[in-house]
mmCIF file as gemmi writes it, N, C-alpha and C atoms, coordinates in Angstrom:
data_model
loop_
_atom_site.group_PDB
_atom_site.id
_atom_site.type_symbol
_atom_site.label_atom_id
_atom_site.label_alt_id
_atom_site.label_comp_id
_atom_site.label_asym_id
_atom_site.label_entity_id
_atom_site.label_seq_id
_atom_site.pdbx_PDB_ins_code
_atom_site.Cartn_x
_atom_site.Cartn_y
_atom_site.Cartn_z
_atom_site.occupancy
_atom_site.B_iso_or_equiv
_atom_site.pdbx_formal_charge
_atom_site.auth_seq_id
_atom_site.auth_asym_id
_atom_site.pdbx_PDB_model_num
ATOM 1 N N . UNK Axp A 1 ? -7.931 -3.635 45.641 1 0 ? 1 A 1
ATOM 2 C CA . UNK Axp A 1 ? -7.798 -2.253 45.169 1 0 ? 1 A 1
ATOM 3 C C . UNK Axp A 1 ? -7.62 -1.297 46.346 1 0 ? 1 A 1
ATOM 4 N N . UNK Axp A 2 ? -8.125 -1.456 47.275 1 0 ? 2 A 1
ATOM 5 C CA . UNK Axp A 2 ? -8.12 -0.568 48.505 1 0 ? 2 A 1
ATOM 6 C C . UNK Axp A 2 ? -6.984 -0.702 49.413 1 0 ? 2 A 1
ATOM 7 N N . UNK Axp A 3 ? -5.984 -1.692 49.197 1 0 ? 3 A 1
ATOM 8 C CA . UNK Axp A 3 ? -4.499 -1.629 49.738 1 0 ? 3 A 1
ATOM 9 C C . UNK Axp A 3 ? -4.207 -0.784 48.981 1 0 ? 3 A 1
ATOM 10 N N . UNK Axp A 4 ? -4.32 -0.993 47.644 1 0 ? 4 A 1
ATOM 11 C CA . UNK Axp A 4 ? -3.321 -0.704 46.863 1 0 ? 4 A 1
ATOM 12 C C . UNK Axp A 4 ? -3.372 0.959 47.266 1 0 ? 4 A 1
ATOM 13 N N . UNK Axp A 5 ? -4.572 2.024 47.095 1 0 ? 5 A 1
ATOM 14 C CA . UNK Axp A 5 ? -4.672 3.058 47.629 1 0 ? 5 A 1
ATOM 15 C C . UNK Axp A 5 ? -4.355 3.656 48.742 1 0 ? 5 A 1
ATOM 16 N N . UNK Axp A 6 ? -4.025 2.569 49.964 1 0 ? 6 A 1
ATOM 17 C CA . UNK Axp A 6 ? -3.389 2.72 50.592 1 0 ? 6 A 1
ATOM 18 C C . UNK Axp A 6 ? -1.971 3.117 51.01 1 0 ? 6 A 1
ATOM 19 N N . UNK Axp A 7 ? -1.631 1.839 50.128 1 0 ? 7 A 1
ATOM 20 C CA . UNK Axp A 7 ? -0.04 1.797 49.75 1 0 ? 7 A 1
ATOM 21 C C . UNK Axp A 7 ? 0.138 3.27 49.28 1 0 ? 7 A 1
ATOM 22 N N . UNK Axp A 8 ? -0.359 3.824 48.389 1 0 ? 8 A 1
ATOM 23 C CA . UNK Axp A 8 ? -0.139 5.206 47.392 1 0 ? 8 A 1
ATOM 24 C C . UNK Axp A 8 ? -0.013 6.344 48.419 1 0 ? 8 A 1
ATOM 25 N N . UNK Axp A 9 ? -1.535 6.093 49.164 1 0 ? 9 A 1
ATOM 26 C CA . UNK Axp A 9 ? -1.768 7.345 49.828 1 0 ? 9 A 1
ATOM 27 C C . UNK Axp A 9 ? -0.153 7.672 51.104 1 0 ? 9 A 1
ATOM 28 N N . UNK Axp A 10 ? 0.184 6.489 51.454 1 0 ? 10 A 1
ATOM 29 C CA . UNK Axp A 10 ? 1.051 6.173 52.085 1 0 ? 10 A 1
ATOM 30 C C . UNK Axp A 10 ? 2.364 7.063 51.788 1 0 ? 10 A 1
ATOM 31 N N . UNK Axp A 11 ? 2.723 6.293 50.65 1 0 ? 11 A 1
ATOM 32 C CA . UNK Axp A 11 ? 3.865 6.407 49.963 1 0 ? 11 A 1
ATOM 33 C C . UNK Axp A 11 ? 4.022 8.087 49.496 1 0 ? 11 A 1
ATOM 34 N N . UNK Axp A 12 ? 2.817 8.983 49.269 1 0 ? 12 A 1
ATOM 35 C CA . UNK Axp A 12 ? 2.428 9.92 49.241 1 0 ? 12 A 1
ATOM 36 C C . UNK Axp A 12 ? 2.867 11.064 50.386 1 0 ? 12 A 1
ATOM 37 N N . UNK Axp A 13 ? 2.41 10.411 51.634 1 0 ? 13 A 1
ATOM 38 C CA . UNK Axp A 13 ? 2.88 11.031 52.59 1 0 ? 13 A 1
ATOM 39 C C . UNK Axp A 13 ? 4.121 11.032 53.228 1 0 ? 13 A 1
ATOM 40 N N . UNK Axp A 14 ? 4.789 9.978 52.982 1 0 ? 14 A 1
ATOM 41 C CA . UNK Axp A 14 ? 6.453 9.569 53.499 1 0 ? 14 A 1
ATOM 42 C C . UNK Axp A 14 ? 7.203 10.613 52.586 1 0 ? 14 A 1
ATOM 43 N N . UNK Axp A 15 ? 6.926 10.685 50.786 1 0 ? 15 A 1
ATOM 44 C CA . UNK Axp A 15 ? 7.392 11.81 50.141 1 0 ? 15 A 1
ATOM 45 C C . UNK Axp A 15 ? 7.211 13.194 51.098 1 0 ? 15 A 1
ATOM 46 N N . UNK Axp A 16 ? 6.096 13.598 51.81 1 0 ? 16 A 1
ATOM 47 C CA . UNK Axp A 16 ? 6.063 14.759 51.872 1 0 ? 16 A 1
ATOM 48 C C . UNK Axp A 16 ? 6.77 14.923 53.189 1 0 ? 16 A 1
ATOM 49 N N . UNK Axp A 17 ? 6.245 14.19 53.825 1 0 ? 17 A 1
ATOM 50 C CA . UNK Axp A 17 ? 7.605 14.18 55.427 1 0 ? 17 A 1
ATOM 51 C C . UNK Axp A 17 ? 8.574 14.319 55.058 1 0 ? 17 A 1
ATOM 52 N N . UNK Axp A 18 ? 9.435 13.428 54.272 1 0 ? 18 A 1
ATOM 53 C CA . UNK Axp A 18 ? 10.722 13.474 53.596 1 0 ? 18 A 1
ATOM 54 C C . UNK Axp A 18 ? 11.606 14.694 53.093 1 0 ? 18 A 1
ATOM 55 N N . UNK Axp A 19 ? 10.319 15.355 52.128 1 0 ? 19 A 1
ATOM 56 C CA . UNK Axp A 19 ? 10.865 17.259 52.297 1 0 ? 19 A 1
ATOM 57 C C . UNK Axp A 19 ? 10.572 17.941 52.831 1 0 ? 19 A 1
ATOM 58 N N . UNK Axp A 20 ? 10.283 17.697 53.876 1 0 ? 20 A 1
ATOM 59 C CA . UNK Axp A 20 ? 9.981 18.591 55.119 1 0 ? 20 A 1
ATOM 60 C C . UNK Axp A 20 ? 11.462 18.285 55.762 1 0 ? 20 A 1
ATOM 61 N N . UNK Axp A 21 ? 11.763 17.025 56.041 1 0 ? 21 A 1
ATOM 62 C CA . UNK Axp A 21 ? 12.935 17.214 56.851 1 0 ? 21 A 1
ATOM 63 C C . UNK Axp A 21 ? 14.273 17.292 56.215 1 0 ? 21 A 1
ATOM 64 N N . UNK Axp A 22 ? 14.083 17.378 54.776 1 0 ? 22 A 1
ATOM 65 C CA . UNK Axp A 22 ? 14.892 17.857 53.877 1 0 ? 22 A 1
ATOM 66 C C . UNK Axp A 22 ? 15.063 19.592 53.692 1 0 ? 22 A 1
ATOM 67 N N . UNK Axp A 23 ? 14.244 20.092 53.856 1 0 ? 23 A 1
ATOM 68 C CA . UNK Axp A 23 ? 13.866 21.559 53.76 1 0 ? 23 A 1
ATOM 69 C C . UNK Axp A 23 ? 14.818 21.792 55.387 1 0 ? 23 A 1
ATOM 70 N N . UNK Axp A 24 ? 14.16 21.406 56.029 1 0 ? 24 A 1
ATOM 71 C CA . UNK Axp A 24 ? 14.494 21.764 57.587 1 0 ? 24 A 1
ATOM 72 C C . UNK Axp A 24 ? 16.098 21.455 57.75 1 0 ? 24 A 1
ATOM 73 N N . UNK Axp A 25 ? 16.74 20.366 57.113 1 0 ? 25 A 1
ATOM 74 C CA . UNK Axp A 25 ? 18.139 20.288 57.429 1 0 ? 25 A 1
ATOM 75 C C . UNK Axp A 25 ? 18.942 21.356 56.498 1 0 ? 25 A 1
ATOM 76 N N . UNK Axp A 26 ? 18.057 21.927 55.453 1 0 ? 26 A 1
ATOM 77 C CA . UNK Axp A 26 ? 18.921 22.82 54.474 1 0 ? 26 A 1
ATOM 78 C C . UNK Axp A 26 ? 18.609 24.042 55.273 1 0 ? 26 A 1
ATOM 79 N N . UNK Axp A 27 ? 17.696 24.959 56.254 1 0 ? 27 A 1
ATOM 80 C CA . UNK Axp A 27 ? 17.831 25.449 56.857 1 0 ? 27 A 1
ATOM 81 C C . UNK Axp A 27 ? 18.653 25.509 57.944 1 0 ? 27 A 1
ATOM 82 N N . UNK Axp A 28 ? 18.677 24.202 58.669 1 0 ? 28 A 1
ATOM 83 C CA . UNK Axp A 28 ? 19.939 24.145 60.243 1 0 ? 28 A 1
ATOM 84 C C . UNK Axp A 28 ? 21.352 24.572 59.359 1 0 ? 28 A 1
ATOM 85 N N . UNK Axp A 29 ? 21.86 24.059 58.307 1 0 ? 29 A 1
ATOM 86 C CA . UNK Axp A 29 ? 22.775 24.122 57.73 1 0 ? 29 A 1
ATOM 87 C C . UNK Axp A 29 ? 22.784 25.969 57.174 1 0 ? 29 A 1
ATOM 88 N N . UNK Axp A 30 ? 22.109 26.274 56.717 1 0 ? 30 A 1
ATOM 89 C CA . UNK Axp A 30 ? 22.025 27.662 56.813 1 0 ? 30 A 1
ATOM 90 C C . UNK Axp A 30 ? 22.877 28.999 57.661 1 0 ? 30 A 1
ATOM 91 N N . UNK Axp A 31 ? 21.899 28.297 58.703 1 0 ? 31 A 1
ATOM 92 C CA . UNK Axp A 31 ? 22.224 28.929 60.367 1 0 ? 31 A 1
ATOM 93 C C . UNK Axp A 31 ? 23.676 28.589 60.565 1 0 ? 31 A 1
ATOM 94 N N . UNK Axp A 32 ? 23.668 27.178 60.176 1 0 ? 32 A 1
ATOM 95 C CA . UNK Axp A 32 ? 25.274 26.79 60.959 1 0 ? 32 A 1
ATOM 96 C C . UNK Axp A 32 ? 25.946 27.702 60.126 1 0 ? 32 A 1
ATOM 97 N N . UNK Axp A 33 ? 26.131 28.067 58.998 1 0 ? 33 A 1
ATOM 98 C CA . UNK Axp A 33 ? 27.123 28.591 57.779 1 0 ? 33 A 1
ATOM 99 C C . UNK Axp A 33 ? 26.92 29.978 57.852 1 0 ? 33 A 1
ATOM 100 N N . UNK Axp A 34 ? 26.167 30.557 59.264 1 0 ? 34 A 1
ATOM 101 C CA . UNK Axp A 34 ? 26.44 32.027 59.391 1 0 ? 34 A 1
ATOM 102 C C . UNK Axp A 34 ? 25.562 32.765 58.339 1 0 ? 34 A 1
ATOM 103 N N . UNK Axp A 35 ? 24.079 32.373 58.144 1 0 ? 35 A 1
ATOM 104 C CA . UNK Axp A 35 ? 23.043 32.297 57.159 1 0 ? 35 A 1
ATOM 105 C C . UNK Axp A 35 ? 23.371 32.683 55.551 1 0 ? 35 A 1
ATOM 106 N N . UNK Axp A 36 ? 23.956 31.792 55.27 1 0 ? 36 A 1
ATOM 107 C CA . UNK Axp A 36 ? 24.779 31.838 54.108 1 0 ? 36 A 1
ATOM 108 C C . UNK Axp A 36 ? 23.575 30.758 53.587 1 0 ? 36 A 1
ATOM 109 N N . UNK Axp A 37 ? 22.828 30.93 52.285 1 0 ? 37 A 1
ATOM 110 C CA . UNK Axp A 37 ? 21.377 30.303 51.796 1 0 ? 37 A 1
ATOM 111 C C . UNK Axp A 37 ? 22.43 28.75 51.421 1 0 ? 37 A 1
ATOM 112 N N . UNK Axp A 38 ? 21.769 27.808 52.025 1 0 ? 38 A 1
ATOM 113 C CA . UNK Axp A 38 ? 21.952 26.404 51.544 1 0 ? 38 A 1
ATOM 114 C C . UNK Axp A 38 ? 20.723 25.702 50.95 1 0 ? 38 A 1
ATOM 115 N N . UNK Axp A 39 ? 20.846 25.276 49.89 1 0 ? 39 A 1
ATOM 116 C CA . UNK Axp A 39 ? 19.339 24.417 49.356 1 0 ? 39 A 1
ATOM 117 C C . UNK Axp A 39 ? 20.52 23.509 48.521 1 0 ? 39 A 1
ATOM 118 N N . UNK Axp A 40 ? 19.994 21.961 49.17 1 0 ? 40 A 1
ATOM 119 C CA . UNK Axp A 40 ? 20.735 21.02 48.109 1 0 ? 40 A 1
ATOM 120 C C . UNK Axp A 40 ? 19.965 20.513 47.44 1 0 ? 40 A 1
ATOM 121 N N . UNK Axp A 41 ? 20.779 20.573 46.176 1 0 ? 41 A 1
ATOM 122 C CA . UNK Axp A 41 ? 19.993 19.832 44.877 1 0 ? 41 A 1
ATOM 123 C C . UNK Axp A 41 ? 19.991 18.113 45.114 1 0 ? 41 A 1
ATOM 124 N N . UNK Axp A 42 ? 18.846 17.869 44.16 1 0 ? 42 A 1
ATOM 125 C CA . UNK Axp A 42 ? 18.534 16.343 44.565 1 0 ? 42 A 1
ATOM 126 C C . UNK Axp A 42 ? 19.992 15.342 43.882 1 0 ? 42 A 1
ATOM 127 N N . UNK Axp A 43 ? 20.854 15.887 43.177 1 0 ? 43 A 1
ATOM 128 C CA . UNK Axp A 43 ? 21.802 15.286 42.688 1 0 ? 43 A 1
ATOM 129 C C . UNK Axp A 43 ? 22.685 14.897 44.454 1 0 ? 43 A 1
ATOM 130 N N . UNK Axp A 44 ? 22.648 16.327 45.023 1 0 ? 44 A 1
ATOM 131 C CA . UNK Axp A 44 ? 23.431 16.273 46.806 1 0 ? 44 A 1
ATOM 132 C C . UNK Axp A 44 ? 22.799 15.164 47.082 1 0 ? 44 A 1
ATOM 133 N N . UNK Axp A 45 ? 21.561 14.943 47.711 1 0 ? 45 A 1
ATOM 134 C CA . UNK Axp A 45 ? 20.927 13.958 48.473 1 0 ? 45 A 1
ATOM 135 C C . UNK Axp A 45 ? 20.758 12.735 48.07 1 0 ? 45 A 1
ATOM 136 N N . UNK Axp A 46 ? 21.125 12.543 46.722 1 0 ? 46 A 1
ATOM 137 C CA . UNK Axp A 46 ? 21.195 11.198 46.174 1 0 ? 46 A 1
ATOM 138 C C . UNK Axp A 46 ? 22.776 10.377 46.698 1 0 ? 46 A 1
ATOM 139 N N . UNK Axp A 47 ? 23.82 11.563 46.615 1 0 ? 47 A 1
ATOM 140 C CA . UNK Axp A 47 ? 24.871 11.326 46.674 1 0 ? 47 A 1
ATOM 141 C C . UNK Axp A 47 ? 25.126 10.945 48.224 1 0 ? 47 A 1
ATOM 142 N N . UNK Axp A 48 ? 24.754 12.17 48.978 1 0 ? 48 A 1
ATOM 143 C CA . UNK Axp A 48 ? 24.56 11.484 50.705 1 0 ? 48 A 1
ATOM 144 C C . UNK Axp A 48 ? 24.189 10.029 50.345 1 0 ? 48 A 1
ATOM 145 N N . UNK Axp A 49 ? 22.8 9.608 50.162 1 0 ? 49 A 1
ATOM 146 C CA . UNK Axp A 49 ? 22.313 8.106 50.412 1 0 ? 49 A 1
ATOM 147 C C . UNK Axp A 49 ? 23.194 7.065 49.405 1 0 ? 49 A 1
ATOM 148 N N . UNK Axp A 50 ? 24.584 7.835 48.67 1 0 ? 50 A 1
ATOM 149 C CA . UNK Axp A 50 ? 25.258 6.47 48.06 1 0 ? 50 A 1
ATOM 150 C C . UNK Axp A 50 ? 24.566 6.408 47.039 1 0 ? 50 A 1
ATOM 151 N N . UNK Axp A 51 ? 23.71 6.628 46.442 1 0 ? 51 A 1
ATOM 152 C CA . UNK Axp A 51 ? 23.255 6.628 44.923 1 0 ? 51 A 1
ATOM 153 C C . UNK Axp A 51 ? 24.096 7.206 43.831 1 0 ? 51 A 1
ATOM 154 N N . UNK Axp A 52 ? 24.216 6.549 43.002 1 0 ? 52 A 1
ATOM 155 C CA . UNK Axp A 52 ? 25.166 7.175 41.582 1 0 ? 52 A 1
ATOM 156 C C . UNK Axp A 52 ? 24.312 7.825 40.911 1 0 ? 52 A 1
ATOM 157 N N . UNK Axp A 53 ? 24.349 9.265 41.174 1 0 ? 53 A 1
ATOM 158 C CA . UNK Axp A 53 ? 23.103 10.53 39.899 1 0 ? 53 A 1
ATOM 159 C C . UNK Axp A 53 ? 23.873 10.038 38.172 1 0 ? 53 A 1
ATOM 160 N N . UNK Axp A 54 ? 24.632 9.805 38.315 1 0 ? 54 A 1
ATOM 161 C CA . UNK Axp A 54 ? 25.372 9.194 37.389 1 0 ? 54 A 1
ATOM 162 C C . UNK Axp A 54 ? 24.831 8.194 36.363 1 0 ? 54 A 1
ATOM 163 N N . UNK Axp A 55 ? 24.142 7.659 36.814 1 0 ? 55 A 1
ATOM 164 C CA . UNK Axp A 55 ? 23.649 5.836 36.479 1 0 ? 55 A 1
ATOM 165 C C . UNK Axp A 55 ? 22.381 6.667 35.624 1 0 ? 55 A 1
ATOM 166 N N . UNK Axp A 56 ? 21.632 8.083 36.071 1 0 ? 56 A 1
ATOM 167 C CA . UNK Axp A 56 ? 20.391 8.17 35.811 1 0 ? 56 A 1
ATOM 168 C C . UNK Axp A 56 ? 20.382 8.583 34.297 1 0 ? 56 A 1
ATOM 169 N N . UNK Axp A 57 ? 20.119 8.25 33.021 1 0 ? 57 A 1
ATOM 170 C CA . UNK Axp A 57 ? 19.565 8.152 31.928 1 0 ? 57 A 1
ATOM 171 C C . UNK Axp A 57 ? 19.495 9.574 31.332 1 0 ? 57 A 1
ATOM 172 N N . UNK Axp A 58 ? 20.491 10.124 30.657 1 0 ? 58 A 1
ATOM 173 C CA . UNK Axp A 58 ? 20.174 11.658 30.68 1 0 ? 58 A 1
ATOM 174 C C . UNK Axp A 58 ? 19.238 11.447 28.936 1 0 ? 58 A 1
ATOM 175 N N . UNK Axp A 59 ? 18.357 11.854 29.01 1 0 ? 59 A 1
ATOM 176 C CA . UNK Axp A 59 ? 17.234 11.836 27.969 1 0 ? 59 A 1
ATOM 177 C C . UNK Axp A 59 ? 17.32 13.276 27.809 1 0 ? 59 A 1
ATOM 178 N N . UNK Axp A 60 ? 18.158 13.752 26.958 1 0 ? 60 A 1
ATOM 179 C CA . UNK Axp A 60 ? 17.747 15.114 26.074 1 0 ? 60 A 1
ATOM 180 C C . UNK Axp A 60 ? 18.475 16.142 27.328 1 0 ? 60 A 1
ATOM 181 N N . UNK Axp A 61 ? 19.329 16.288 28.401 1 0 ? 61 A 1
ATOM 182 C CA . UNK Axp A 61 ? 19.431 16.502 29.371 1 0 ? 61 A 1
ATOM 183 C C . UNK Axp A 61 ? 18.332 16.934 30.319 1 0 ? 61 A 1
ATOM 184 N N . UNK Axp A 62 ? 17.207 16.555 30.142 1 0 ? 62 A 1
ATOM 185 C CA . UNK Axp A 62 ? 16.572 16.375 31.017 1 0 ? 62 A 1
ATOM 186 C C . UNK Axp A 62 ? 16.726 15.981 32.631 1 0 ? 62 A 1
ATOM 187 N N . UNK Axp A 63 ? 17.456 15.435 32.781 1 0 ? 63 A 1
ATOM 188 C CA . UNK Axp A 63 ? 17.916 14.549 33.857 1 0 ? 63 A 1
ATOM 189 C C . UNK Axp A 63 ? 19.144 15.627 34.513 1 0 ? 63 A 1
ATOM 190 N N . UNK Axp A 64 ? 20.053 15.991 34.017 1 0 ? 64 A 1
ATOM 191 C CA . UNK Axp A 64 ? 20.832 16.735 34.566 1 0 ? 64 A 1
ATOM 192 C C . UNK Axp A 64 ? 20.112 18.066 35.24 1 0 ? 64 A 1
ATOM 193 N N . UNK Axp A 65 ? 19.554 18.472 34.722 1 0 ? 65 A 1
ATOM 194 C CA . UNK Axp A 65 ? 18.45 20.113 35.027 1 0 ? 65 A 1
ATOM 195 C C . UNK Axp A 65 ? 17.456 19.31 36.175 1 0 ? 65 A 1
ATOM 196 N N . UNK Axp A 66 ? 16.89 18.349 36.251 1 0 ? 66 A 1
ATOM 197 C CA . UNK Axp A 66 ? 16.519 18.127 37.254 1 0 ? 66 A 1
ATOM 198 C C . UNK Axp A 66 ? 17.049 17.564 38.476 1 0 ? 66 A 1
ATOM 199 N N . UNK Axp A 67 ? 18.284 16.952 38.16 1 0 ? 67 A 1
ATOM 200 C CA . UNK Axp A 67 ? 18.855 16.872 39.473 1 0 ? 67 A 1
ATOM 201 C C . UNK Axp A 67 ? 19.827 18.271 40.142 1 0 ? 67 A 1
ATOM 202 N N . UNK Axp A 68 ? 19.725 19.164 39.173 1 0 ? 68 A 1
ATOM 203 C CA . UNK Axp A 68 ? 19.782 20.415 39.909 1 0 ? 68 A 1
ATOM 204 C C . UNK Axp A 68 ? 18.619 21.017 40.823 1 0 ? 68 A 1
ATOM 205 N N . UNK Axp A 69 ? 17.652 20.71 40.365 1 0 ? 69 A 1
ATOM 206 C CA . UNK Axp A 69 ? 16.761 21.167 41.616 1 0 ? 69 A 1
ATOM 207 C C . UNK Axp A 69 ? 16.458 20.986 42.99 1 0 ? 69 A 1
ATOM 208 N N . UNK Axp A 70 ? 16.381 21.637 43.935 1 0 ? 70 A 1
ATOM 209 C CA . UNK Axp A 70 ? 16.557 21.394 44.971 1 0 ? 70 A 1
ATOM 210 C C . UNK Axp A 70 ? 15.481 19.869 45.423 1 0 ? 70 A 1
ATOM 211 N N . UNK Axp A 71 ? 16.398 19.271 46.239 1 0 ? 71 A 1
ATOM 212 C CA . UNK Axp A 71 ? 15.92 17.81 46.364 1 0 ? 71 A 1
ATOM 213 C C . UNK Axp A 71 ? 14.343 17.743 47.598 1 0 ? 71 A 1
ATOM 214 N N . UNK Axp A 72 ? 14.179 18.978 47.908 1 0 ? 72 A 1
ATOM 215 C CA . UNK Axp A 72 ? 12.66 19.066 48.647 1 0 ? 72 A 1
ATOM 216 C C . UNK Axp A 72 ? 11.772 19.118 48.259 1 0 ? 72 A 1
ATOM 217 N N . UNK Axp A 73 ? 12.034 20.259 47.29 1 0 ? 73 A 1
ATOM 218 C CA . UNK Axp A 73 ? 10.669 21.039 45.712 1 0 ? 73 A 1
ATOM 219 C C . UNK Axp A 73 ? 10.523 19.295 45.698 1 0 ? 73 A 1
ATOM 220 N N . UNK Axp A 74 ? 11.695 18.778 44.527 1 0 ? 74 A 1
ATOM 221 C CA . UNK Axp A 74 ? 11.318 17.379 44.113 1 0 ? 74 A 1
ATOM 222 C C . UNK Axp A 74 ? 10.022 16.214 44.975 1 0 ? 74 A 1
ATOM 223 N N . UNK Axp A 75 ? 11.039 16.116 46.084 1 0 ? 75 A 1
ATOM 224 C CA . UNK Axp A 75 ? 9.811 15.309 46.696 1 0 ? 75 A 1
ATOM 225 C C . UNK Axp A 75 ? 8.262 15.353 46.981 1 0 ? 75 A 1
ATOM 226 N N . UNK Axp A 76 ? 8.068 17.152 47.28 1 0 ? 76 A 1
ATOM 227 C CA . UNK Axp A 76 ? 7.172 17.636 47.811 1 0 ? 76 A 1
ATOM 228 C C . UNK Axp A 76 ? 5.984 17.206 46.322 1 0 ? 76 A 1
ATOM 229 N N . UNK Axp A 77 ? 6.681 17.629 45.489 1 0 ? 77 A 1
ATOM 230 C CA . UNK Axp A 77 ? 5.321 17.444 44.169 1 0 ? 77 A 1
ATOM 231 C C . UNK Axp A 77 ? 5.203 16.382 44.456 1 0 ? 77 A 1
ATOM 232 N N . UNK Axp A 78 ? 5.96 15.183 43.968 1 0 ? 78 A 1
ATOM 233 C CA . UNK Axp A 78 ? 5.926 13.784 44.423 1 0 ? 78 A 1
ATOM 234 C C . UNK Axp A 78 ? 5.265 13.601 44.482 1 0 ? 78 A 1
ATOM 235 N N . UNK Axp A 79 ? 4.988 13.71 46.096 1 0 ? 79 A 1
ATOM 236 C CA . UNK Axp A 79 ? 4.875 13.634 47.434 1 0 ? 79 A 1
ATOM 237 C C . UNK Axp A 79 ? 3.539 13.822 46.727 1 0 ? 79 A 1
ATOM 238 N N . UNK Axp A 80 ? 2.793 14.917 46.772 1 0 ? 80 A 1
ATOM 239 C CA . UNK Axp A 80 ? 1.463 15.968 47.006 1 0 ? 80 A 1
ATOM 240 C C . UNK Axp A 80 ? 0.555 14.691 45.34 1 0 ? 80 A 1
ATOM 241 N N . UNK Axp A 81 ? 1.476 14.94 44.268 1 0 ? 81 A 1
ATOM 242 C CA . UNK Axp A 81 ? 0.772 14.09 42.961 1 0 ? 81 A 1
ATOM 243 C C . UNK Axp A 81 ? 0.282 13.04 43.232 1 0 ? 81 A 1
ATOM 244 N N . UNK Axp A 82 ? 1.28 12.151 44.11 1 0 ? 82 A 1
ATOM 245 C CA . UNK Axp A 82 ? 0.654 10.544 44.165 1 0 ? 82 A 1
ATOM 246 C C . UNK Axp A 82 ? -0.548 10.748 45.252 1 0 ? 82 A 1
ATOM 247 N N . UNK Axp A 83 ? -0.017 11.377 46.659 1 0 ? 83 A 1
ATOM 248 C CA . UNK Axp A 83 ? -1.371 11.294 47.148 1 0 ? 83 A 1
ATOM 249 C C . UNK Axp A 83 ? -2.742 12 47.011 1 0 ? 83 A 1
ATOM 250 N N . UNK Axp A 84 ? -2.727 12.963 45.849 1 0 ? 84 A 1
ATOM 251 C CA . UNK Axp A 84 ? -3.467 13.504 45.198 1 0 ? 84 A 1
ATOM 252 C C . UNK Axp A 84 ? -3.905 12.558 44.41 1 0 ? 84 A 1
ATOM 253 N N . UNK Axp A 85 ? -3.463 11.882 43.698 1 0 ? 85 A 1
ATOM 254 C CA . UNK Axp A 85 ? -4.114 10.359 42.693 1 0 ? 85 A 1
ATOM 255 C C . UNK Axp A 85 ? -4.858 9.747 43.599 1 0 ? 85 A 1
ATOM 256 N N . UNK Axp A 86 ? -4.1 8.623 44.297 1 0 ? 86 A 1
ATOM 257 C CA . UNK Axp A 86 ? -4.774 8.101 45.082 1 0 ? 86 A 1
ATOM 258 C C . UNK Axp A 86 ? -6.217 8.43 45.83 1 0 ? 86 A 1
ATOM 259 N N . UNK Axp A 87 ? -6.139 9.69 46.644 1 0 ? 87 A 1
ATOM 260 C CA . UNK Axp A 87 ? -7.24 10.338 46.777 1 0 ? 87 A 1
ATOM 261 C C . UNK Axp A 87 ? -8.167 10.209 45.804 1 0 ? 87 A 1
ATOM 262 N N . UNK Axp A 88 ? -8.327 11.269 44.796 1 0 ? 88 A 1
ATOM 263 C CA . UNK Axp A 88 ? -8.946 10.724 43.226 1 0 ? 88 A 1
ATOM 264 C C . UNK Axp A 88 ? -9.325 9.541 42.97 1 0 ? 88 A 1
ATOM 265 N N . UNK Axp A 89 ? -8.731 8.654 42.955 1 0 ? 89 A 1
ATOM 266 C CA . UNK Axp A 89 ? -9.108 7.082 42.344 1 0 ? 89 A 1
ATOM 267 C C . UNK Axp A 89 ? -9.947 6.74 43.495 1 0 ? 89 A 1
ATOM 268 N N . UNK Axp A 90 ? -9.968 7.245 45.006 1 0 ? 90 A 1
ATOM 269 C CA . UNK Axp A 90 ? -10.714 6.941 45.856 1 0 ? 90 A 1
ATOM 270 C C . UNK Axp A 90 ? -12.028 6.854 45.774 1 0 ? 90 A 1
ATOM 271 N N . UNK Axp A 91 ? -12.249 8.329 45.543 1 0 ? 91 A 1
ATOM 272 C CA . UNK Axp A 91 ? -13.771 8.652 45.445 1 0 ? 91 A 1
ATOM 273 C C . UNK Axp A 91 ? -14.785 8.622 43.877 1 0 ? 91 A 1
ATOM 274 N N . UNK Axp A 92 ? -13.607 7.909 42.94 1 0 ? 92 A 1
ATOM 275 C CA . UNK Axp A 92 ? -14.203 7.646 41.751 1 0 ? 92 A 1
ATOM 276 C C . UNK Axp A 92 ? -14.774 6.047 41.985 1 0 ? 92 A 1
């Protein structure tokens, strides 16, 4: 059980690094574009890493409205929920 919390707490924090340097490249890009506001949606960053947003299951369009959101917000909850669980299940 105590890997496994590990694993979480882990996986928890790689989410939140992840939009951090997601946040931070939609800022450099900013600057570069003569501060013209850039925030890419997680549909963009799926598409950078070669993922088909395509493939993802639109349930009620649910799925479309969220891959409009910017792909940092996304991670950051993620990110903050799981290692917020984990934590939790810790001290229970």
């Amino acid at each position: 059980m105590r890997v496994v919390l590990i694993v979480l707490q882990w996986t928890g924090i790689v989410f939140i690094g992840h939009a951090l340097m997601l946040i931070g490249a939609d800022e450099i890009t900013t600057l570069e574009r003569g501060r013209i506001l850039t925030v890419r949606s997680l549909q963009q960053i799926l598409v950078l890493y070669g993922a088909d947003p395509a493939a993802i299951p639109a349930i009620g369009g649910i799925s479309a409205v969220v891959l409009g959101w910017p792909g940092w917000a996304i991670l950051a909850v993620l990110g903050g929920i799981i290692w917020w669980i984990s934590r939790y299940l810790e001290s229970v």
